[in-house]
N, C-alpha and C positions, 0 to 999 in steps of 0.2 A: 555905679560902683567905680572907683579908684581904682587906677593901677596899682597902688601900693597896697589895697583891702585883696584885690584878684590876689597878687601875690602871696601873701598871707594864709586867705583860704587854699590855695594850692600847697603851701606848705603846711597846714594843718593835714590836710589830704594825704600827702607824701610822707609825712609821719604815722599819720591813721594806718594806713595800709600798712606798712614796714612793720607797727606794735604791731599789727593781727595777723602779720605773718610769719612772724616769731613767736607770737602764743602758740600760732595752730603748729610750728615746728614742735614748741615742746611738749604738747600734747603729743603728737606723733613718738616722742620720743619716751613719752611716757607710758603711751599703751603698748611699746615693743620692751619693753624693761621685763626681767625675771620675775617672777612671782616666787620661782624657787628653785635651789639649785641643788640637787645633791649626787651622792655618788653611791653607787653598791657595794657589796659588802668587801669585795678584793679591788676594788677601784680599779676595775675594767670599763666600767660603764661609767657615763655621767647625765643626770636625767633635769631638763632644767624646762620651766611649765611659765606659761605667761597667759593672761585674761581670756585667750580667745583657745586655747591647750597648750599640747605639752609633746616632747619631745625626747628621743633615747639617740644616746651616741656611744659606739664604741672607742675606747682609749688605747689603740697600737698603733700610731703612728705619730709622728711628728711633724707630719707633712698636713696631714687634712684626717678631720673629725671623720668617722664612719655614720654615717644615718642607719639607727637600726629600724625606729617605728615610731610614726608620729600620728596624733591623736589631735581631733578637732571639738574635744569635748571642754567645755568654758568651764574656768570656775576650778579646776581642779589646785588643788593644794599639798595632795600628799601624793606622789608617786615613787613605789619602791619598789625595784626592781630585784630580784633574784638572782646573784651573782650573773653566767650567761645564758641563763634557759630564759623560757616564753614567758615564765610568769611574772604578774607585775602587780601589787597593792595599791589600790586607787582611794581616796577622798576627794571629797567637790563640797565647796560652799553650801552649793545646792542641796544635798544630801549630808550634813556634818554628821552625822551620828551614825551615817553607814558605811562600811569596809568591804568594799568589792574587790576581789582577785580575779584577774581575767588574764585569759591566754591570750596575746597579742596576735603570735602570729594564725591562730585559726580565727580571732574574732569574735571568742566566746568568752561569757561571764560565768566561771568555775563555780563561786560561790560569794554570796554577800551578808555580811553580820549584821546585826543592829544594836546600838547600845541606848542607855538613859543618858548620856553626855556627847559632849561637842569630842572628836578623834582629834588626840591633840599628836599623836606620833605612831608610827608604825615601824617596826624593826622586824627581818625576818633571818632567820641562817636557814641550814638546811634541816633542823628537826623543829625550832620552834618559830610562832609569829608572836608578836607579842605587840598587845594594841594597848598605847597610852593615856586613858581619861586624865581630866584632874584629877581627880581623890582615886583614881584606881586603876589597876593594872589585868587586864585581860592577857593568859597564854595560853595560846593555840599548839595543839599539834597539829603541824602542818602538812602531815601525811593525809589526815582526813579533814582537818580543819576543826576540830572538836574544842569547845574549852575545857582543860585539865584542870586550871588552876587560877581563881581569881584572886591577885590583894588588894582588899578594898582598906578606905581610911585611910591612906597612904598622907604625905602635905601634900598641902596645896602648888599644883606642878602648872603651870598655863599653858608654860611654854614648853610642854614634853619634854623634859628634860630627863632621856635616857639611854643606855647604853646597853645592848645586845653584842657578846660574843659569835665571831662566825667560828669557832670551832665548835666540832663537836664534843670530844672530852672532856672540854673546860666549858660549857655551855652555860654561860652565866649571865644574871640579867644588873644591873648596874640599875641605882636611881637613888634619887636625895633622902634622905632618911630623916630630917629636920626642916622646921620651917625656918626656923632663924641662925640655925647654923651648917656648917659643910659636913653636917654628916652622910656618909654613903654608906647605903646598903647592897651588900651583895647576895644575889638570890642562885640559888641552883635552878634552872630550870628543868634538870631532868630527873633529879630525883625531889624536886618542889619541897624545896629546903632552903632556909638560910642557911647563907654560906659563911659572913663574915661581916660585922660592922665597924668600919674605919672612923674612925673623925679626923678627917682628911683637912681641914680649913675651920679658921675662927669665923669665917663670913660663909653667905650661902653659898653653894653649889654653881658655878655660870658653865660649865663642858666638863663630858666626862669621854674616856676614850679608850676599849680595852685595845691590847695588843692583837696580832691578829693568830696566835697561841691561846690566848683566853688566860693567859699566867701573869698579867700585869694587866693595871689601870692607872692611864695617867688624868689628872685632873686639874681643876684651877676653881679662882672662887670670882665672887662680883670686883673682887679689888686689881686680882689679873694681874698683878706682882712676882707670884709665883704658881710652879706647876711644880705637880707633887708627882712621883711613877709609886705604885704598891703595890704588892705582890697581893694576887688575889686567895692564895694560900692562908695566908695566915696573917695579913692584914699591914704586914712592916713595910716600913718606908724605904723605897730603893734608892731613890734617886729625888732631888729637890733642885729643880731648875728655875733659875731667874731670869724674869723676861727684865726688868726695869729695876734699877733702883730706887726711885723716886715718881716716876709717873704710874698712875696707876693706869687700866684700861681695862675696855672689856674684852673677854675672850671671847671670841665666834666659833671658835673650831680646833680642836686638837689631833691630829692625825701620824698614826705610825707606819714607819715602811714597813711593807710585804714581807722584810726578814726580820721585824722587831730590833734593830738597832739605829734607828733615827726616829725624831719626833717634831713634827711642823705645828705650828702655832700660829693661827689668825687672830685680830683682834681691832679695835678700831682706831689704831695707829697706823703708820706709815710704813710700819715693818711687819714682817713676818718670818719669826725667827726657828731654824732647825738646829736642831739640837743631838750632839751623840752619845747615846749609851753604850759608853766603854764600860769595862769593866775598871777603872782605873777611878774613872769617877763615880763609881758605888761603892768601892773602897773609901772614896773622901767622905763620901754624901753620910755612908753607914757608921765606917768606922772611925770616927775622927779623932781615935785618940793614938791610931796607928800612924809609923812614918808612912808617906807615899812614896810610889816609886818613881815619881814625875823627875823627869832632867831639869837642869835651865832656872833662870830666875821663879816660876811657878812653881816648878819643884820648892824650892827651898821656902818660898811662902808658904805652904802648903802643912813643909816640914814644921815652920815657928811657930803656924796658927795652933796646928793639931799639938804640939807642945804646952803652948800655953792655953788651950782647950781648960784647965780648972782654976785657972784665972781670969779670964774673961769675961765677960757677961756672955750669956748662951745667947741672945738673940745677937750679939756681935760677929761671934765664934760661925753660925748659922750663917751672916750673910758670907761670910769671906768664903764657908765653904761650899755655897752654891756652886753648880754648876753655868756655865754662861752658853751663851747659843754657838753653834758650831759653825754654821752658815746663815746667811739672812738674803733678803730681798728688801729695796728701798723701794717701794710705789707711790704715787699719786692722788692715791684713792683713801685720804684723811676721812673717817667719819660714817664713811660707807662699811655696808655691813660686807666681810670678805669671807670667803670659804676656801680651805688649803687642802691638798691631800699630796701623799707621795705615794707614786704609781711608778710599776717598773713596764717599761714602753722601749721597747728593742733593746732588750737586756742592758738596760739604763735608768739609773733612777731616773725620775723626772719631780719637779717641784710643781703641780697643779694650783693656780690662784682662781677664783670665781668670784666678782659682782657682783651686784645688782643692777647693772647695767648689762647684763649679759654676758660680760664678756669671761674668757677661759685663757689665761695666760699660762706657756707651758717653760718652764726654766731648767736648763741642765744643773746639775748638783753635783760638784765634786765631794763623792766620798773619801777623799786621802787625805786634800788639802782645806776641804773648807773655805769659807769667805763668799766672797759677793757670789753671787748664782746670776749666771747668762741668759736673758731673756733668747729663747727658741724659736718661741712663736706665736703668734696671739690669735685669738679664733672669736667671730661672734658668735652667739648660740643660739640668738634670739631671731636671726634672718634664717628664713624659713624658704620661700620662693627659689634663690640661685642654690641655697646650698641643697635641698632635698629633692629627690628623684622621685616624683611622685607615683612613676612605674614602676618602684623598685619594692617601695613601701607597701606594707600590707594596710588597707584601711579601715580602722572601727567597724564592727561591722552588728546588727543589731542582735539581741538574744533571738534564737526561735521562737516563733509562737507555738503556741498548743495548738496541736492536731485534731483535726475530727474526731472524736468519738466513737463515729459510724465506719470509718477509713477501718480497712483490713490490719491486720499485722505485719502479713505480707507487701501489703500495697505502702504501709510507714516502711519496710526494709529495701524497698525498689525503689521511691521518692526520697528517701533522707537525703537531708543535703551533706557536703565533704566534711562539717563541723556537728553533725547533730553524731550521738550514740544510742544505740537502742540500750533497754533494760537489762541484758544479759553482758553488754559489754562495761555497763557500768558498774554490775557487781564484781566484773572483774579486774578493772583496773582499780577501785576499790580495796579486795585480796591485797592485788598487788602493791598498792600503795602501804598497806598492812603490816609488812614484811618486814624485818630487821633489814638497816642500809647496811651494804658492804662497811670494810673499817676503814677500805681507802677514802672515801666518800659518798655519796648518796646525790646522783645527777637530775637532777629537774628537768629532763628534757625533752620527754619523749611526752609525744602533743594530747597524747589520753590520759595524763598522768592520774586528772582526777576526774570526778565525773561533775556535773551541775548540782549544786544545792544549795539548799538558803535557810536560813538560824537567825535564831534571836538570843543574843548573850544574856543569861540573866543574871 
């Protein structure tokens, strides 16, 4: 062999290794990636699951994520959490067609559903759960887990596409009510009635998002142009927000603050834009044939549009009197699917971005002035190892087995373990579960809330 052959194969070599150790990095980087990210129903919490489990964080601080409970089970897909009590709504690949509720911190499975379809979403507040097949909708009352009320035949939904109120009052269920257009149906859940049918968009349905009163919904369609707010009353249009004028995009996520006057927008562009609902601009949105009371050069556009409002073409008139976004964020992340929410985190709005890379970017929001929003702080969610205390964390822990037969009753009340309930206390947290909730709320928290059971939805 030649000097200049030896050379050769040594730089074949030197290259060989270098690809395969840059595959095996992005493999590495790929099995640490979110499977999925989501947030509870006041965005206190954020629950983000990758191939090998899944993971719960508290959201008060701006300093460092809270670890509340992490879970070594593969495969899961749906994890929903319960504002901040114990309980949490699980799905796994492995099981697609089952709905387990399990109490984290004792380590016990409450109770698990079974349906004829793959669990394409799960939504829960504090009186109903409400489980989304394709063609149909399963609601639970969630005090004992019972189904009340099935709609079946629903369109064809893949991608879960739906919406769950966490009030109680306005306790309403949101979902597509067309296959080929943006019709939205609104359902009562508590008294299991339609509520109100919008035709919200000429294109289908892509996020729907009620407020966190249950007295608006805002929306958007596959074209992601614009975002529509309605009153879930009586179906009128509040508010018509434009994300773009010309690029279209898809929506990922639409989310309102905690007091119902801002609305964040994910989508798979560059931006993600908030938006304010004054009341100045449902005056424009609503009434466009009134003057507005706006100062300044917008003022008086405003004034000329809504003037010539019966000379214009309406689809003109329409765009001028959109509203536009109030604050934004420029990111990085072209293409990738992104998740926003606005959480108030030391009596502070805060602007929440999410990944699929894991990551959690936290951005200040000036509510007075608007404009760019200050990156805070960026968090991974997906590193497990440094960030979680494995002493702190309660761990899965398995169902009881069935007891002897032969074993005393006394001898089952002297051996129970800290998670198991005899029969007499399960008919009583049962009662109690039973009960009308107070009117201030109805708290999930006490660790016997429910007793174990298991159903088959039919």
């Amino acid at each position: 062999m030649s000097l200049s052959e030896g050379v050769d194969l040594l730089r074949q070599g030197l290259v060989t290794g270098i690809a395969g150790l840059m595959a095996g990095g992005e493999e590495d980087t790929e099995t640490t990636q979110a499977t999925f990210i989501t947030f509870n129903q006041d965005t206190t919490c954020v629950a983000v699951g990758t191939t090998s489990g899944y993971s719960l964080y508290t959201l008060n601080s701006t300093d460092a994520l809270e670890p509340v409970y992490k879970s070594d089970e593969p495969d899961v897909y749906i994890a929903e959490r319960l504002f901040s009590s114990s309980l949490v709504a699980v799905v796994s690949n492995s099981n697609a067609r089952t709905l387990r509720v399990c109490h984290f911190k004792k380590g016990t499975e409450i109770c698990r559903y079974s349906y004829g379809d793959r669990v394409r979403a799960v939504r829960m507040n504090r009186s109903r759960l409400v489980v989304c097949l394709e063609e149909s909708l399963y609601i639970h009352n969630i005090r004992d887990m019972k189904v009340i009320h099935t709609i079946r035949d629903t369109p064809p939904n893949p991608s879960g596409l739906i919406s769950l109120s966490c009030d109680n009052t306005h306790c309403y269920l949101a979902y597509p009510g067309h296959s080929h257009t943006g019709e939205l149906q609104i359902f009562d859940t508590i008294n299991l009635a339609s509520r109100v049918i919008i035709p919200a968009h000429e294109g289908q349905l892509a996020a729907l998002q009620f407020s966190p009163s249950g007295t608006r919904i805002a929306t958007a369609s596959e074209k992601g142009t614009v975002i529509r707010v309605f009153s879930t009353h009586d179906g009128s249009k509040l508010y018509e927000l434009r994300r773009g004028l010309k690029r279209t995009a898809s929506i990922y996520s639409l989310s309102f603050s905690p007091c119902g006057s801002f609305l964040a927008c994910s989508s798979n562009t560059e931006t993600i834009h908030v938006f304010k609902l004054d009341e100045k601009l449902k005056e424009t949105a609503v009434l466009a044939g009134s003057p507005p009371s706006d100062d300044g050069w917008f003022g008086y556009i405003n004034t000329m549009v809504s003037a010539s409002a019966g000379y214009l073409p309406s689809q003109v008139t329409d765009t001028l009197l959109q509203g536009r976004a109030f604050a934004s964020v420029h990111h990085n992340q072209t293409g990738t699917k992104t998740l926003c929410a606005l959480a108030m985190i030391r009596k502070s709005l805060r602007l929440l971005i999410c990944n699929e890379e894991g990551f959690l970017l936290m951005y200040s929001l000036d509510t007075e002035e608007g404009g760019d929003c200050s990156l805070i702080k960026q968090f991974k969610l997906v590193e497990s190892p440094t960030v979680l205390d494995q002493n702190e964390i309660v761990e899965t822990l398995d169902a009881p087995t069935n007891q002897d037969v032969a074993v005393t009753y006394s001898d089952k009340l002297r051996n129970r373990t800290t998670n198991e309930m005899t029969e007499s206390e399960k008919f009583h947290e049962m009662a109690t579960a039973a009960e009308t909730p107070p009117k201030t709320c109805f708290l999930l928290d006490d660790d016997g809330e429910f007793p174990p059971v298991a159903f088959k939805a039919s």
